[in-house]
Phi, psi and omega in degrees: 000151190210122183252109183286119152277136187335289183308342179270304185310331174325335180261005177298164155264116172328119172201208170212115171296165189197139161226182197306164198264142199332307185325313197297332183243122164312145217216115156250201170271142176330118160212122171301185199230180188272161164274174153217131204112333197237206184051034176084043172063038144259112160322127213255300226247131176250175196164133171237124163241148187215149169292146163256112191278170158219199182266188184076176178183166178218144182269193186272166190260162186313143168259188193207156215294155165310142161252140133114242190181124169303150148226149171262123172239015172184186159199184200167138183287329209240124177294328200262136171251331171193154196309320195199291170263150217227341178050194178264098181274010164214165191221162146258099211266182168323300177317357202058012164266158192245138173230127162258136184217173177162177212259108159243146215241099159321000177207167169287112170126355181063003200314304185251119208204103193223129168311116184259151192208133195236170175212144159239188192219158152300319202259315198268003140109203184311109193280344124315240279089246197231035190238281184097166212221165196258151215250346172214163171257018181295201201223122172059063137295104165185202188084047228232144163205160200232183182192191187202099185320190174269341153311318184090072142256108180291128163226113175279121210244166192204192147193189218192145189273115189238116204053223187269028197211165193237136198271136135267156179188142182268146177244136179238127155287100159335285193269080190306139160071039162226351183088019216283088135346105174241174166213162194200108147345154161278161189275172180315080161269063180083022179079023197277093215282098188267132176218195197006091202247156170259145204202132162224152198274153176243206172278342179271003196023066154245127167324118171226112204239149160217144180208149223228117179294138185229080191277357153100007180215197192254035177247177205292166158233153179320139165239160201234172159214175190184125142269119174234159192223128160265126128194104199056346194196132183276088184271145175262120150321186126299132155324120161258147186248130164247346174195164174252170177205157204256317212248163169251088189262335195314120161255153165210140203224166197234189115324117164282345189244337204209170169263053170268143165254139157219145157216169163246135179211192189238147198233122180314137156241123172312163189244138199300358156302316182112010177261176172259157160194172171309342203242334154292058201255145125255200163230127167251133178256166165219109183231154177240134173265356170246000204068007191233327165274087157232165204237066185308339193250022163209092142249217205246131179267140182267340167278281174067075174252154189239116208294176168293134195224105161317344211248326177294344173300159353298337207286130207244357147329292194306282187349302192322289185091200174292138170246030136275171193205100181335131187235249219232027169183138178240164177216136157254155192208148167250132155276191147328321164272356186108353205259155175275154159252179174211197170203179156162180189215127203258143158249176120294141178218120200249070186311330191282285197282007168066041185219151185223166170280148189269317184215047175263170164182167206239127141258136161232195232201123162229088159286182203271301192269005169249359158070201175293093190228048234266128208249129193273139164295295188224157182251120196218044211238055192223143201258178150088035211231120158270065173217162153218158172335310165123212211242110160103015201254150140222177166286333150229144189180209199023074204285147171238135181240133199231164168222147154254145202260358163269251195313345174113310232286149162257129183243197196202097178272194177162157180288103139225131190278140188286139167261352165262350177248083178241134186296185169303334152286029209003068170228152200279164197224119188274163160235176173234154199220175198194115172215135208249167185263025186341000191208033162080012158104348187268003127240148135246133183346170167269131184301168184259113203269103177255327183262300166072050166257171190218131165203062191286129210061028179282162181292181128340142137077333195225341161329134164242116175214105175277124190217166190027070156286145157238163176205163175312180185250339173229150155311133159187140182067032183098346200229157212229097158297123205195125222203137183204182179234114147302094156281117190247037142203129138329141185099156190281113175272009175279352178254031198038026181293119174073216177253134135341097185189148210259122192244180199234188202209000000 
């Protein structure tokens, strides 16, 4: 657990970033990657991507001394918490508690894989220790993120394997800060595995999940939306599927001030073949101003990248048109006036020659009132590098978007890998970095090295390589709450990167 103080970020310096030009970055052929997690943990989609290596390298840019303070509240065999948005997995309530959740695998090989949930208090500290206590006893739980009535009833939402289908489903602590856990399903579609969902509470503490279908084939998936109601007992809507998708980027956020809901997710363009893939993405919004109305079938494309224009040949420059391309994560936010923030993460993408960056990427920024003005988070734009990241991996990504509710100011954690700090298994060893806004989003800081371990060329078992950060959605008491993962082997092991080996949470 990592408690940033404020007052020390105050002093990045404002600047605008720039990266290298397209010549500059490694470039392979499209080929999708495997899911992980659904369909009874048998991957649906195939694809082997590989680096074409070259020479040279660049190291990370300077760090600055550990800020805040740690806490260990758990561990887990299994490293990867999610395929792409990562949402929120840890809140800081009304109450002063911090509720932390993540997914652990008890074991090597993961055999038992169940959600886990820590809570701290003010006076009495971690109420689990540094273990954490289980949140269901179901079969394969886990891909889990939370929310916190206004009351402090934490609900946690995951899935779980039910009968022959795999589930989405919310957990309420019956007792807050006792576990006492019940969890209750989405209703039934047709044996359809709506899985890995996302969840927010609104002022009316009605429940809001979008969770992404792992329907068993390689074509795009269904996406749900599902509205639940707590009162003592967890009532459902029907699932509605409103769009498809190649990636699991979708967030969804409630309103602090009002009964606006919104989310974001990335919605595929054929590729002049006429197929889909993972890497032709825009980002799209969808808001409701009551929590209860929407209008799924005009949302807002938030990007607007302009596809390949055939009528422009030969010149196959002009033809490329925009080459980013929304990828595979996202963060949404209400600020203090109501209005959205959105973070998210860019590849190259070259629709004419059928080709992407192998592991650059871009984070920016889109809010609601400056519309499309788009401002870079982070810089992940470097070329010449012999690794790759791994499968579903950049260089810089997992955007988490925070406020602070006295000042306004917007921060930003995310995932970046040291290009100089590579295991023994040659995958790059991640840090989380953190960076602010002081003007609405319309500039940002150079990010901050907040864990800034180093273990180059480290074994199995000896790696620090910190991955899928989350963070509160406010600021409160000065302090910027932030939940990861230590992998003590680099690399994802459900995409067989590395090892087995118990990482901490």
């Amino acid at each position: 657990m990592k408690y940033i103080n404020i007052i020390t970020l105050a002093v990045i310096c404002m600047c605008t970033a720039a990266w290298s030009e397209q010549t500059m970055i490694d470039k392979v052929p499209i080929r999708d990657l495997p899911f992980t997690g659904g369909n009874m943990d048998i991957s649906s989609k195939q694809g082997n991507f590989r680096q074409l290596p070259d020479n040279g390298g660049i190291s990370s840019p300077p760090s600055v001394d550990l800020i805040g303070e740690i806490d260990t509240v758990g561990s887990t065999w299994y490293d990867v918490q999610h395929n792409g948005t990562a949402g929120r997995m840890i809140k800081y309530d009304n109450a002063g508690w911090i509720h932390v959740c993540w997914m652990n695998g008890l074991e090597s090989g993961a055999t038992n894989r169940h959600v886990y949930y820590n809570l701290m208090q003010p006076v009495t500290g971690w109420a689990w220790g540094n273990s954490g206590t289980p949140v269901e006893s179901a079969t394969r739980g886990g891909y889990c993120c939370l929310d916190v009535h206004e009351t402090g009833y934490p609900h946690i939402a995951f899935h779980v394997v039910v009968g022959e289908v795999t589930r989405t489903a919310v957990a309420v602590d019956l007792f807050p800060g006792n576990a006492a856990f019940q969890y209750w399903t989405i209703p039934d579609v047709n044996n359809r595995n709506i899985i890995w969902p996302r969840i927010t509470l609104d002022l009316q503490n009605r429940t809001h999940l979008i969770s992404t279908e792992d329907d068993g084939t390689e074509a795009s998936s269904p996406l749900w939306y599902c509205r639940g109601f707590f009162d003592t007992n967890m009532t459902f809507n029907d699932p509605i599927q409103f769009d498809v998708t190649e990636t699991i980027a979708a967030d969804i956020t409630a309103s602090r001030h009002s009964d606006r809901v919104a989310f974001v997710y990335t919605h595929p363009h054929p590729t002049l073949e006429g197929d889909t893939t993972q890497y032709n993405n825009d980002l799209y919004l969808v808001v409701s101003e009551d929590g209860v109305t929407w209008d799924f079938e005009h949302p807002q494309n938030i990007t607007g990248f302009l596809q390949p224009d055939t009528l422009l040949f030969p010149d196959t420059t002009a033809a490329m048109m925009d080459t980013l391309r929304a990828y595979t994560d996202a963060s949404i936010l209400f600020d203090e006036n109501d209005m959205i923030h959105v973070a998210f993460t860019t590849l190259y993408y070259d629709g004419i020659n059928g080709l992407i960056s192998i592991n650059n990427s871009l984070i920016w920024h889109w809010s609601e009132e400056l519309g499309w003005e788009p401002s870079l988070i982070a810089d992940g734009w470097w070329g010449g590098v012999p690794f790759e990241c791994g499968a579903w991996q950049r260089f810089v990504q997992r955007p988490c978007l925070a406020i602070d509710t006295t000042s306004g100011d917007l921060f930003c954690t995310y995932q970046h890998y040291d290009t100089a700090d590579v295991s023994q298994g040659g995958y790059p060893q991640g840090d989380i970095y953190v960076s602010r806004s002081t003007n609405n989003g319309q500039r940002w800081s150079v990010g901050i090295n907040v864990t800034d371990t180093h273990a180059p060329n480290a074994a199995p078992n000896d790696c620090l390589s910190e991955r899928d950060p989350s963070c509160s959605e406010t600021i409160e008491d000065g302090a910027l709450y932030m939940f990861y993962i230590m992998d003590t082997d680099a690399g994802a092991i459900p995409q067989d990167e590395g090892s087995w080996t118990l990482c901490y949470a």
